[in-house]
N, C-alpha and C positions, 0 to 999 in steps of 0.2 A: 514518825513512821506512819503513823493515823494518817495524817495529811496525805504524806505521798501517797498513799492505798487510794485514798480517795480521787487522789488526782488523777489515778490512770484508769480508776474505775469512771470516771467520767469523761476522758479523752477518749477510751475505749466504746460506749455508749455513743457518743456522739459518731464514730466511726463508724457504729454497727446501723443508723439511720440513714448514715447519708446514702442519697436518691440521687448522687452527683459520680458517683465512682466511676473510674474507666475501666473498663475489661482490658483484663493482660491476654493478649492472643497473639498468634504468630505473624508475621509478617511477610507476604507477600512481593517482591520489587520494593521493599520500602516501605511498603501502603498496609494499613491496616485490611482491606478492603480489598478482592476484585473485582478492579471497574472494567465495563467496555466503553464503546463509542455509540452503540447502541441508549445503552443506558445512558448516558449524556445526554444524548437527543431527546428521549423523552424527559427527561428533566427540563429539559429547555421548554417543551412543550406545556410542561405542569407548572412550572414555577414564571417563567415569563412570556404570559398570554398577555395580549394590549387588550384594555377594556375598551370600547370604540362608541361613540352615539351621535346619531345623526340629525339633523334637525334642519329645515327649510324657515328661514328669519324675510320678514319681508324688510325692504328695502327699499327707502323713498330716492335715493339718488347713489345709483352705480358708480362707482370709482371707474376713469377711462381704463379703456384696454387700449394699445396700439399697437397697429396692424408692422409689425416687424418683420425683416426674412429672418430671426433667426426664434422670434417668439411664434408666425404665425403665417401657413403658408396658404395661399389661395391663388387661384386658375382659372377659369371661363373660359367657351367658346362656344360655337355654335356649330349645331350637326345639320347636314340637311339629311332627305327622307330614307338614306340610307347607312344613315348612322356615321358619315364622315366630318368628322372635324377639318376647318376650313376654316379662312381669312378673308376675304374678298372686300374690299366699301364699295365698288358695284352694287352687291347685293344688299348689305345692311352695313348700317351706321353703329359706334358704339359711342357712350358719352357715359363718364361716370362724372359725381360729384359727391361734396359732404359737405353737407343738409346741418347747419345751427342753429338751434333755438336758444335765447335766450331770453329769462323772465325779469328784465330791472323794475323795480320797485319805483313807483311815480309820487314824490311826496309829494305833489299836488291833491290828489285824488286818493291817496293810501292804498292803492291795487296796484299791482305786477301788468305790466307790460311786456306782450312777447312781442322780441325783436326776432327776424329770422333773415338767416345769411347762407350762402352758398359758396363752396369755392371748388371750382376745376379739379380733376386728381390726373394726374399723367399715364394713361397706359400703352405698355412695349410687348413685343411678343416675349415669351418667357425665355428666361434660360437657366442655365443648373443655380446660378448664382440667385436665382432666388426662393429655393428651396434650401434653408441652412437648417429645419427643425431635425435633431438629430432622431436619429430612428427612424426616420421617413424619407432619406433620399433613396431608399431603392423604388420606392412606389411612384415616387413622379418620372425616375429616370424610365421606366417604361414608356410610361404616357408620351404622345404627340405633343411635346411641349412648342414647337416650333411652331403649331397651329391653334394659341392657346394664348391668351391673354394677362397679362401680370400687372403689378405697379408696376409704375419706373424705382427703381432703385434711389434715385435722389427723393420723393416722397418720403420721409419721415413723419409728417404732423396726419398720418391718417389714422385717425381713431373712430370709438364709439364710447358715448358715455351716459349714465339715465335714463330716464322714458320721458315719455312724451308730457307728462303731468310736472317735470320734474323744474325745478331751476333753470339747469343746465339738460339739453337735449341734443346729442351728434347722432347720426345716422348715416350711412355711406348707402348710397343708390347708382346704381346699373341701369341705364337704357337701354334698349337695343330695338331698333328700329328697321324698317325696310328703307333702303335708299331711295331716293325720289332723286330727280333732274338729270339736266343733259347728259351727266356723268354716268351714270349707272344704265344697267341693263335694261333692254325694251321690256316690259309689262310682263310679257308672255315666260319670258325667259325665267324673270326674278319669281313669279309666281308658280313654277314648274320646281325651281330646286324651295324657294319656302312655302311648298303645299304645305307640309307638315314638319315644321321647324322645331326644334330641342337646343333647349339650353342645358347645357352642364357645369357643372361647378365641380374643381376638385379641391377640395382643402385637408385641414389634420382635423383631428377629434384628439381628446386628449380624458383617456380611459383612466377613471380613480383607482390603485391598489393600495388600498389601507393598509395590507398587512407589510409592506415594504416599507421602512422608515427612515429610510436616504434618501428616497425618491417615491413619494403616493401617487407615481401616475406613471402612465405608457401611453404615449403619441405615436397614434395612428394615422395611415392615409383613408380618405374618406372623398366618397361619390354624390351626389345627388342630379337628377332629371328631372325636366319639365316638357313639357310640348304645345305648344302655340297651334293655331290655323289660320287660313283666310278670313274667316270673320269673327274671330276674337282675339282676345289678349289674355294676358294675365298677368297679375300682382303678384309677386312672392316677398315672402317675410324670412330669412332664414334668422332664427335666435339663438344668441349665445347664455351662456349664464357662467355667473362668476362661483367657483367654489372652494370651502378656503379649510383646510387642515390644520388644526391644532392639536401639533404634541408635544406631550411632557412627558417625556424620557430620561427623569433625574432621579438617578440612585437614593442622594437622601435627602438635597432638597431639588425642589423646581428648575427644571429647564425647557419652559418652552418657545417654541418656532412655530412659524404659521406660515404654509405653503399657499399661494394659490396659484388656482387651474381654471382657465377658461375653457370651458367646454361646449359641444353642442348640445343645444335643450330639444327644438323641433322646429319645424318650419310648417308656416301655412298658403296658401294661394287664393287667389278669387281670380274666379271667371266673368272679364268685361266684353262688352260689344264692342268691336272694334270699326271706332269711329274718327283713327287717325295711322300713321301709318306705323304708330310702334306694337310692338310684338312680344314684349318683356319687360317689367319695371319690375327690377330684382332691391328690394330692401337688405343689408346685414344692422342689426339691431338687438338690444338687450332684452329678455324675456321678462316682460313686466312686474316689477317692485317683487321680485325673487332671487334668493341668492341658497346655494346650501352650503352646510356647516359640519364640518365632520371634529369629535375632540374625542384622539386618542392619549391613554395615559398607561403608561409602563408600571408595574407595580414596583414599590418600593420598599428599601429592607423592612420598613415599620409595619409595612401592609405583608411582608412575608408575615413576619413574626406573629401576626395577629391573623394570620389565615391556618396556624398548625393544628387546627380544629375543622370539623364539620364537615363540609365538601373538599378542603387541601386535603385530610385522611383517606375519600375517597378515592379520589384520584391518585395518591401514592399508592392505596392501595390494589388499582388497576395496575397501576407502572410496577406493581411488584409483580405481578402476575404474568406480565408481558417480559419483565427483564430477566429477572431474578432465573428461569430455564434456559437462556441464552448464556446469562455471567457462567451459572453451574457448569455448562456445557462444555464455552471455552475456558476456564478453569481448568475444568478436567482433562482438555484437551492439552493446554501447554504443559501440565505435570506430566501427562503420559509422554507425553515429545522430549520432555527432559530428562528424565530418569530411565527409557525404555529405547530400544531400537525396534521398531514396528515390520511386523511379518507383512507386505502386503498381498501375500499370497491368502494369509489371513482373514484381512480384511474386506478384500473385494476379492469373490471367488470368480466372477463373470468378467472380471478383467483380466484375471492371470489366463482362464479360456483363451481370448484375444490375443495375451503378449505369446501364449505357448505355440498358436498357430506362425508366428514372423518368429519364434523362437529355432524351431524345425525349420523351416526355410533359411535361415543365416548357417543354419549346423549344415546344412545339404550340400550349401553353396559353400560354406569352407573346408568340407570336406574334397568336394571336388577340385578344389585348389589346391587342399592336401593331396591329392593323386595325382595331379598334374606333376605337384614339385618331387614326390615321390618315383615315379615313370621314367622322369627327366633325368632325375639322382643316377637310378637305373641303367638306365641307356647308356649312359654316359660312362658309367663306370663297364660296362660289356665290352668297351672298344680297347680295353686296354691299352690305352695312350694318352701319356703326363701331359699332351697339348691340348690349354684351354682355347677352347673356341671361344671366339669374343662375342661373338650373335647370340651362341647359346649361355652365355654366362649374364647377360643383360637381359635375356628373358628369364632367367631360374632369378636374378635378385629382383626384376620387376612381380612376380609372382609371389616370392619372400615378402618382399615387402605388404602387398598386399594382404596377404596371411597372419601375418605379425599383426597388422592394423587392426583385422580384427579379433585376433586374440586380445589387442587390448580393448577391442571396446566391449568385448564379452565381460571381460574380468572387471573393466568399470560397471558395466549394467549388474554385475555381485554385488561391488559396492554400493551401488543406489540401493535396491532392495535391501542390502544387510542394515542402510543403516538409514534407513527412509524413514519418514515421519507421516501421524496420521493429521490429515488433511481435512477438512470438512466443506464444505458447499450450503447454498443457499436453502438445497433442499434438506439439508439436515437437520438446519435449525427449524424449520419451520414445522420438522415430523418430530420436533423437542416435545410440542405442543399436543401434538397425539400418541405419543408412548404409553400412555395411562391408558388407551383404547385399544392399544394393538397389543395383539398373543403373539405375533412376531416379530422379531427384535429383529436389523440388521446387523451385521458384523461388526462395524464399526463400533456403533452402540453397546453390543458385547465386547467387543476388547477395550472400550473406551472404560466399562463397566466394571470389567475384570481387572483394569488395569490400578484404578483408582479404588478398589477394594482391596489390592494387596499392599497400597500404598498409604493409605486411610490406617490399615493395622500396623502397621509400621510408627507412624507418629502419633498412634494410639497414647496417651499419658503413662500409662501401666507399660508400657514396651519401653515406654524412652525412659522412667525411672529403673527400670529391669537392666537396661543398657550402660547405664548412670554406674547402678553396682556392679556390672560384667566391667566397666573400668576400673572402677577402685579395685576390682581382685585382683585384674590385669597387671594394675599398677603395681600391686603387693607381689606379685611374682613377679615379676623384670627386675624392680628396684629391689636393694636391701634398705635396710631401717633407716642408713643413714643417709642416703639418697633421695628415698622418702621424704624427708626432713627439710633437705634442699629444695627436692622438686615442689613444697610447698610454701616456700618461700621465694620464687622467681616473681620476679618483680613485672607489673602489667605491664602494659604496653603503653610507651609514654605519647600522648595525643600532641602533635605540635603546628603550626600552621607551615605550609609548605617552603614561605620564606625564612623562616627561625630554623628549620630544620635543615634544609642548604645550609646554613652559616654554622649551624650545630656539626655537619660534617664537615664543612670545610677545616673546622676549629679541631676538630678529630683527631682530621690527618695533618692536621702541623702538629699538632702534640703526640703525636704519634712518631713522625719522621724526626722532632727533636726528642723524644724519646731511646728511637735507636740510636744518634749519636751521640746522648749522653752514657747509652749501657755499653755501648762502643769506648769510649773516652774511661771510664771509672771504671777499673779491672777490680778494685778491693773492696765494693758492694758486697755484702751477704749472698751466697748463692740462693738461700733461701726465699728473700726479698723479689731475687729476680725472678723464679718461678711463680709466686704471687699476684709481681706483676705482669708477666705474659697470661698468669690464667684471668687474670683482669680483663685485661686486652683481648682476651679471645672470647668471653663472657659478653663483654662491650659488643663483638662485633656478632655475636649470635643471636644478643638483642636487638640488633638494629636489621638482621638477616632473617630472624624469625619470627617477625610479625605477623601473625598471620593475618591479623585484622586491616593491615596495610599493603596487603599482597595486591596487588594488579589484576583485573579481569582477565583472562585470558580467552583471544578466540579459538574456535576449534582451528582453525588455521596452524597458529601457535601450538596447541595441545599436543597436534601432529605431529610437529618440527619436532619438538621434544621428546616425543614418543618415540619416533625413527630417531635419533642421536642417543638417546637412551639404549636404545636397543642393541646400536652400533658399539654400544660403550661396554653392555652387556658381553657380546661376543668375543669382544678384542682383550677383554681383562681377563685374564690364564685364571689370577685369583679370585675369581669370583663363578668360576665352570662349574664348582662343585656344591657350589650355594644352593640350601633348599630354596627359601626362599626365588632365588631368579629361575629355576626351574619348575615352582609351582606359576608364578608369575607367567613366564611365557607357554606352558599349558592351559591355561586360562584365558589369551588373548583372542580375538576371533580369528579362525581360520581363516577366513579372508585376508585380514589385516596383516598376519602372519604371513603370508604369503606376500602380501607385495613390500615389506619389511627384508624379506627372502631375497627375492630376486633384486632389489637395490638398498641388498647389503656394501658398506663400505660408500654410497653414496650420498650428495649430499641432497639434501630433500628439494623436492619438485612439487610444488601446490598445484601444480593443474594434473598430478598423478597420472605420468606419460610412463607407462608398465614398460618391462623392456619385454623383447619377443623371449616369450616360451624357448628353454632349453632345447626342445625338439625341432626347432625351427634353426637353432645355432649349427647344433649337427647335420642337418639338412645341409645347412649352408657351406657349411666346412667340406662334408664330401662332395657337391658340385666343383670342387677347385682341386680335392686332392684324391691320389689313387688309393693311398694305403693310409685309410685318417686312421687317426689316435680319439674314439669315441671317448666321451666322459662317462666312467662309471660311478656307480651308486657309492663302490667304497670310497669314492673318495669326498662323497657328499659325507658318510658314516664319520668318515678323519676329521673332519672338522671340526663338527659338532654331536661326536659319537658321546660324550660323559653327561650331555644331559638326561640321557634316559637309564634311569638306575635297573637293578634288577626287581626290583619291588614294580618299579614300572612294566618292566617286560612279565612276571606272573600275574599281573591284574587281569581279570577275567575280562574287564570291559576293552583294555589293550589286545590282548590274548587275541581274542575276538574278531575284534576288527582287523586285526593286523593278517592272522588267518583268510579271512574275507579278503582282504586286499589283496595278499599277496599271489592268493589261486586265479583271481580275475585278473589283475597285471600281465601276470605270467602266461595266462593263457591268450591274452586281445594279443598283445606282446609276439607270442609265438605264431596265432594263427597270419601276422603280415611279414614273415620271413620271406619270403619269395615277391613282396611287392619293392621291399628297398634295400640297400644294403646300411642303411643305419638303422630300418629294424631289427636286418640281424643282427647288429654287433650289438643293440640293448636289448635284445632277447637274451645272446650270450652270455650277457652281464649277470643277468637276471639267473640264469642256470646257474651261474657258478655262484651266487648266493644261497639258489637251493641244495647246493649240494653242503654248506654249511651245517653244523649240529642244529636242533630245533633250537634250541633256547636263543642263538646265534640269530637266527631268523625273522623268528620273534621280535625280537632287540630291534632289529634294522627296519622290518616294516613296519612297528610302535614309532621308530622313529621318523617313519617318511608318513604314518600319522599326524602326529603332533607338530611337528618342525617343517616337511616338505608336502605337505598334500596339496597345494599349488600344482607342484610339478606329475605327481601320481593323475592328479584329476586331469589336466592335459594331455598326459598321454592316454589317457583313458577316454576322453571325448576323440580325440584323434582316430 
């Protein structure tokens, strides 16, 4: 006994140290945690930065580059003194060539030998085809390529490789000359367009982005100008230099790659006397024994783990400062949108201002449409004569129609507001940050504030154990003792994987379907046994019906369906009229909702919530066609649905009340359009002979056009 004591006195001990426990807290979607996208990003920012270093390595012999259409695009040509690009051999000659040096080693003597060699390069005027470097055909397709100098396309071996100290030395060289002999222009001519001659080059550059690590670089179009005269020349040098990326971007071990980029370094010129007839000796060549070095490296888990100190603290603890008012914010914002329908009248008072101005203008306009169809009714009924006119009957249903349309999109703009959500903006989060500064709050921020305080005490610990025993007493009055008993012994809910459980029902219902034809077959069973096993079977099928932990999301879409068939189901069941319960229920629902529940009663649900036309628009329409209509009155809206309003309902002060209120305003909007229609008067009439009813009678009917028909009250009230 000793022993065990000690043993849990030291399991317990060690339990009460550990520095490893995980907090039990609620969950979220799942997630211990609310995250955003926000907060992601700057994670990204904190946890995977590229450490980057750069360094320039000198370099005795340059690896070739070659001059490609698809590695490396170049252009030439020459302007005369008004900046036009031009072709001409009249005027000037062009010659390129590529320039070899090479150093063989002389075992005779022990010293290097430079051999040097020349070869021709072919050049054509350009065309698209040889500009392939991607991200750079919209910049040449501008240019005057047709005035403008290229390789030839069969050209492949044109390269550049080392300097000039080197082994190996290539260089690519541009002449450009004035023409001389019979062929070309007289003297006067050629020295009048190259008074003042320009070479231009256009090629790519190829721009390093370190922080890009699919691609460290962006290729651009690129310009350069020179300008010659009559008595001189000039030498240009333009240089490239090789630069080469090293990164390792391995999670936990090594992976590196190494990019490189031929780039432009600079170009230099000298001014000669010109003592022959050329005008340009353009060099392309490597920037002497230089290359640079760029080596980036991705941090890795080891290098996380070993950064949860020092500067990482930091920095988190920036990204807490930044995030952490943004997550609160939208937090608080999806719980209010879940559990609440938002007043936007509320919320933004300087917008409801706006919507109330096009509010009054739509009532003005459908009022006046109500007059017209009212006039019409009118008219028509003074001629005393059962012939429809077909002119006038196709303008009262084009008018109807009209009306209807928007009565319904009045009563959907109820809907949006009843059951609208609050929404935030860029500028909200951003005034997250100055709340602590400001003495006034906006609205949002107060119902977002409000909202999440009434719901914070709610899930309060102390509420929800208070809740906890408000069941268990619940449970003690509903059930008796031995009910209790059961209901503590219901068996959990059995977890199965989706395919076990298909075959779990399938297996179900065959032992089920040979079940009834065995209780079918064997009449001399115990009655006993059989009742047993039917409560078996109907146990079986309330566990596999009452899962609630296996129930299905449901969209609002769905909720609706079921709400309207519900509703329908409510009405149509005799035994179920006198139900507290379904009469606390459907007083409780929104009067909106109610309402269009109302009007497509008996129908079957419509998701794009197509209202039918207001009652007064039916009657409208019925008298355009008959002389002596049969209006619908109220009692027989009261027949229907007259037993849900008990008397307990009818003396409630807060019914009483209202019904009072309603009834004197009805009656009187009601009375004063008797001489505009004749279906006002016959629902004014209607209306009289309600009043003339006992009070208590009255009462009853307009509690009931309260709760059940205020739809229909508040239409004819805006009317």
């Amino acid at each position: 006994m000793c022993k065990y004591l000690s043993f849990n006195c030291v399991k317990n001990l060690l339990q009460g140290i550990d520095i490893f426990g995980l907090a039990v807290t609620f969950r979220i979607f799942s997630q211990k945690n609310h995250k955003t996208h926000f907060g992601g990003f700057v994670t990204l920012l904190i946890v995977f930065p590229s450490s980057v270093i750069q360094q320039q390595n000198y370099v005795f012999q340059p690896e070739p580059f070659y001059f490609t259409p698809k590695l490396f695009s170049f252009a030439f040509g020459l302007q005369d003194s008004f900046g036009n690009n031009f072709i001409d051999e009249r005027v000037y000659k062009v010659k390129s060539t590529l320039q070899i040096n090479r150093r063989v080693l002389n075992n005779l003597t022990g010293k290097y030998d430079l051999v040097i060699s020349q070869r021709d390069v072919s050049l054509v005027r350009c065309t698209l085809e040889h500009f392939q470097v991607d991200g750079t055909q919209d910049y040449f397709i501008k240019l005057p390529i047709d005035q403008l100098y290229c390789f030839a396309l069969n050209e492949t071996q044109i390269y550049i490789e080392g300097e000039f100290s080197a082994l190996n030395f290539t260089q690519f060289n541009i002449q450009i000359s004035e023409c001389t002999g019979n062929q070309c222009l007289d003297t006067m001519q050629r020295q009048k367009i190259l008074f003042s001659p320009r070479l231009g080059i256009y090629t790519i550059d190829n721009i390093i982005q370190i922080t890009n690590n699919g691609k460290p670089y962006v290729s651009v179009g690129k310009n350069l100008f020179w300008v010659s005269g009559l008595s001189f020349q000039k030498e240009i040098r333009y240089n490239l230099v090789n630069n080469y990326v090293h990164t390792d971007d391995g999670l936990i071990a090594q992976n590196n790659r190494i990019d490189r980029i031929v780039s432009y370094y600079d170009d230099t010129e000298q001014i000669l006397d010109r003592s022959s007839p050329l005008l340009f000796n353009f060099y392309i060549d490597y920037e002497k024994n230089k290359e640079i070095v760029y080596y980036r490296q991705y941090p890795k888990l080891v290098m996380l783990f070993s950064q949860l100190g020092g500067t990482f603290n930091v920095l988190v603890g920036i990204g807490c400062l930044l995030c952490w008012p943004i997550s609160q914010l939208e937090l608080n914002r999806k719980i209010i949108n879940s559990a609440f329908n938002i007043d936007q009248s509320v919320i933004d008072l300087i917008e409801t201002k706006k919507d109330s101005k096009k509010k009054s203008k739509d009532k003005s306009d459908f009022q006046i449409k109500n007059n017209q169809i009212q006039q019409s009714n009118q008219n028509y009924s003074n001629k005393q004569d059962t012939h429809i006119d077909p002119e006038h009957a196709k303008n009262s249903q084009k008018l109807q129609s009209e009306t209807a349309y928007q009565s319904q999109d009045r009563i959907f703009k109820i809907f949006s507001q009843s059951f609208s959500q609050v929404k935030l903006k860029l500028r909200d989060y951003i005034m997250t940050y100055f709340n602590f500064f400001c003495s006034k709050k906006s609205n949002k921020s107060l119902m977002i504030k409000y909202g999440t305080d009434i719901l914070y005490s709610h899930i309060d610990i102390f509420n929800i154990v208070n809740k906890l025993i408000e069941l268990e007493k619940l449970k003690h009055l509903l059930l008796n003792e031995d009910q209790i008993k059961l209901f503590d012994y219901l068996p959990k809910p059995t977890l199965k994987l989706p395919k076990a459980e298909d075959q779990s029902m399938l297996k179900n219902n065959k032992l089920a379907s040979l079940n009834k034809v065995t209780l079918q077959v064997s009449q001399e069973n115990d009655q006993q046994e059989i009742k047993l096993d039917q409560l078996s079977n109907q146990s079986t099928q309330v566990n596999n019906q009452s899962s609630l932990l296996f129930m299905p999301q449901k969209t609002s879409e769905e909720k609706a369906k079921e709400a309207h068939e519900a509703f329908n189901k409510i009405i149509n069941q005799s035994s179920n009229i006198n139900s507290d319960i379904d009469k606390k229920l459907i007083s409780m629902i929104d009067i909106n909702l109610l309402s269009y529940f109302k009007q497509n009663f008996d129908q079957p649900f419509n998701k794009s919530i197509q209202f039918k036309p207001f009652q007064f628009n039916q009657i409208a329409q019925k008298n355009s066609y008959q002389v002596n209509p049969e209006p619908q009155t109220e009692k027989q809206i009261v027949q229907q649905i007259d037993n849900f309003v008990t008397e307990e309902d009818c003396i409630n002060p807060f019914y009483e009340s209202k019904a009072k209120h309603l009834a004197s305003k009805v009656f009187g909007e009601t009375s004063s359009n008797k001489q505009e229609d004749q279906t006002s008067i016959s629902e004014s009439s209607n209306y009289r002979d309600f009043s003339q009813l006992s009070k208590h009678k009255m009462i009853r009917n307009t509690a009931l056009k309260i709760k059940i028909d205020s739809s229909y009250a508040y239409s004819i009230n805006q009317l």
